[in-house]
N, C-alpha and C positions, 0 to 999 in steps of 0.2 A: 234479445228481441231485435236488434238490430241487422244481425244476421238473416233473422226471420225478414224482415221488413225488405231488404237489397236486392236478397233474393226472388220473394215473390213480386217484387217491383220489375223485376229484370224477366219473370215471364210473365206478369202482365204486358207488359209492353209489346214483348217478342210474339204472345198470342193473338194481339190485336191487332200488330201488323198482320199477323197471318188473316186474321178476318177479314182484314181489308184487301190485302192480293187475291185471297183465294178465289179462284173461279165457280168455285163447286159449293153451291148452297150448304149442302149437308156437311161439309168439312170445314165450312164456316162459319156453322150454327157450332160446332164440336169445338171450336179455335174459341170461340166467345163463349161458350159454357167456362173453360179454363179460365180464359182472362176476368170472368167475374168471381170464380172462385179465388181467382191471386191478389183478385183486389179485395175481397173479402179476409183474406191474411193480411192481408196491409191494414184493414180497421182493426182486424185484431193485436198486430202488431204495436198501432198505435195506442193502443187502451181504450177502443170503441169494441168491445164485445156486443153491446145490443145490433151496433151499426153492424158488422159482420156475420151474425146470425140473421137480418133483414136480409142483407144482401145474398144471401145463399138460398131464405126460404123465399123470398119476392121476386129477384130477379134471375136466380140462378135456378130455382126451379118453376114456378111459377109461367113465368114471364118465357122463360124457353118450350116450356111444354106446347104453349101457344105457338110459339115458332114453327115447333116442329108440326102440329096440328096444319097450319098456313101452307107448309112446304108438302105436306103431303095434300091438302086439298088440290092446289095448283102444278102438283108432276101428275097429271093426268095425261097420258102420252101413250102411244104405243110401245115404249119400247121401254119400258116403266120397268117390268121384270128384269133386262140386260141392267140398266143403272142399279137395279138394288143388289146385284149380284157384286157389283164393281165396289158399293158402298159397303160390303161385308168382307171386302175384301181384308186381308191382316196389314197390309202394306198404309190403307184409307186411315186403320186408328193408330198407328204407329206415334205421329206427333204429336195428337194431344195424351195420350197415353205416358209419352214421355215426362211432356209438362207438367200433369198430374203426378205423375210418379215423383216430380220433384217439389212440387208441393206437397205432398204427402209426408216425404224424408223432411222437409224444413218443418214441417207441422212438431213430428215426431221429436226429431231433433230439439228443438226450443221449448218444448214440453216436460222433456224429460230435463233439462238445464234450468229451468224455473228463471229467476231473474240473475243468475250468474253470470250473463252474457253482456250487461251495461250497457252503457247507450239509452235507449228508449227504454223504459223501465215497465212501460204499461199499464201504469197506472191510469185509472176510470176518468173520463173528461165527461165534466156534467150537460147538460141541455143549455145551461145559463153561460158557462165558460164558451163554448163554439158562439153562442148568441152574440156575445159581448164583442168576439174574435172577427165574425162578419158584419158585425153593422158599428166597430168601433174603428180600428187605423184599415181595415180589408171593405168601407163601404161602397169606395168607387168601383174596386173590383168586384162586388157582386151587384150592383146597380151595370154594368155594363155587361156583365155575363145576363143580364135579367133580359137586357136590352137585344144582344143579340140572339139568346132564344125565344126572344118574343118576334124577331124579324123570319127566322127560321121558318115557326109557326106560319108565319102569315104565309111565306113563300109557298109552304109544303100543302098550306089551304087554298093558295091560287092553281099552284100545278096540278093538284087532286080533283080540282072540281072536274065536274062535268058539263059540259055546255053542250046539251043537246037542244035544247030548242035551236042554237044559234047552227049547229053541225044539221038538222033538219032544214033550216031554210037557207043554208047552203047549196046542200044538197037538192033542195026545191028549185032553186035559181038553174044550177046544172042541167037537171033534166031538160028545163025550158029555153035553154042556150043563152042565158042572161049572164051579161057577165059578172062577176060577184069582185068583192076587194079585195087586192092583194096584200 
């Protein structure tokens, strides 16, 4: 299992950079489909089978279908048909095709080895054991992870809003040649 674990750690990582560089919505909805699947071999790896099975049906299906729904609401373009042709292209699924193919082989591979591999053994970790693990010697570090995605939130709820009354009586000022603040 440790093999299993190095490995799909090693295209998590390399998948998610790809999500991050990629330019192209759909190649990086397909680059983060992978990386959730790789890290879903890592709960597996580790001895969290329930967590691993969430994470493929919640966020790897689930949670992307939606994606994809969003990305097809918003390419509404003219030139809608040329990008779909580019996105069928063999060359577009080449990378995560790979990916997958290689988690696929590590799946297979440590499956058929059972626990002969050593290292992480895979043994089942309880609800009570992780409990104990984040809020006993790990509580500063998830009070500070708490801390900064609760800053995130607030940020991504300022920059989301909309201020349209305040963008109306901007705009009101404008027409009447008042000057407004800079």
């Amino acid at each position: 299992m440790t093999i299993a674990f190095y490995i799909a750690a090693v295209v998590a990582v390399a998948a998610t950079l790809r999500v991050v560089t990629c330019t192209h919505t759909v190649h990086a909805l397909l680059y983060l489909i992978v990386s959730l699947l790789s890290v879903a071999v890592v709960f597996y790896a580790l001895g969290a089978p329930f967590a691993a099975a969430l994470e493929v049906i919640v966020y790897a299906g689930a949670i992307m279908v939606l994606f994809v729904f969003v990305i097809m609401m918003l390419n509404m373009t003219t030139d809608t048909i040329q990008r779909e042709r580019q996105w069928l292209a063999p060359g577009t699924w080449f990378g995560p095709a790979v990916l997958a193919l290689i988690l696929l082989t590590v799946m297979a591979f440590t499956l058929s080895q059972g626990n002969s591999l050593g290292g992480i053994d895979g043994t089942p970790l309880s609800a009570k054991e992780v409990g104990m693990a984040m809020f006993g010697p790990y509580v500063l570090a998830v009070e500070l992870a708490a801390f900064i995605l609760l800053a995130a939130l607030v940020v991504a709820a300022h920059l989301g809003r909309e201020d349209r009354e305040v963008d109306q009586l901007a705009a009101e000022r404008r027409q009447r040649g008042e000057p407004g603040k800079q």
